[in-house]
N, C-alpha and C positions, 0 to 999 in steps of 0.2 A: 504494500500500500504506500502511494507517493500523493504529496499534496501539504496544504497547511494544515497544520493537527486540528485547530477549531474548527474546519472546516470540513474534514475528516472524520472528527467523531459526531458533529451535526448530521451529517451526511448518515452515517452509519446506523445511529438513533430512530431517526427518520425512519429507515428500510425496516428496521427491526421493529420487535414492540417490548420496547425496555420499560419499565416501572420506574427507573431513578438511575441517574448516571452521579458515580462519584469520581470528584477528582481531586486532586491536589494544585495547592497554593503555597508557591513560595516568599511572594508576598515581597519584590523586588519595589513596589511602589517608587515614589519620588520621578526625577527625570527620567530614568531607566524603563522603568515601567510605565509611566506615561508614553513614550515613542515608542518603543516595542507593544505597547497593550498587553494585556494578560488573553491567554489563552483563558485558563479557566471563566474569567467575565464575557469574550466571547460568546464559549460554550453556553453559559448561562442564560445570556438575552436572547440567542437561536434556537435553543433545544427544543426539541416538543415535548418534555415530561422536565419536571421536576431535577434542579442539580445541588449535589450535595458536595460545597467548599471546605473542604479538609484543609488548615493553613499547618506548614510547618513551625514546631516548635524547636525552639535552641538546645543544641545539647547537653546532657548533663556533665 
């Protein structure tokens, strides 16, 4: 599978009949993240079902 991942896992959602897609957030925010965008926000505002934002925590 080649493409952009949000639009990739939209895509694949879609086809399927998923109940809840979860993903992960690494949570890059600031100027980084603003010009890149977040995948996960992406996924979120296109998906057809419900997304559950997993954020990374710091290690112990």
């Amino acid at each position: 599978m080649q493409g952009r991942a949000a639009e990739r896992i939209v895509e694949t959602a879609k086809e399927g009949a998923f109940d809840l897609i979860v993903i992960g957030s690494r949570g890059l925010g600031g100027i980084k993240g603003f010009v890149l965008g977040s995948i996960s926000d992406r996924v979120a505002d296109e998906a057809p079902c419900p997304v559950l934002i997993v954020k990374e925590t710091a290690s112990l």
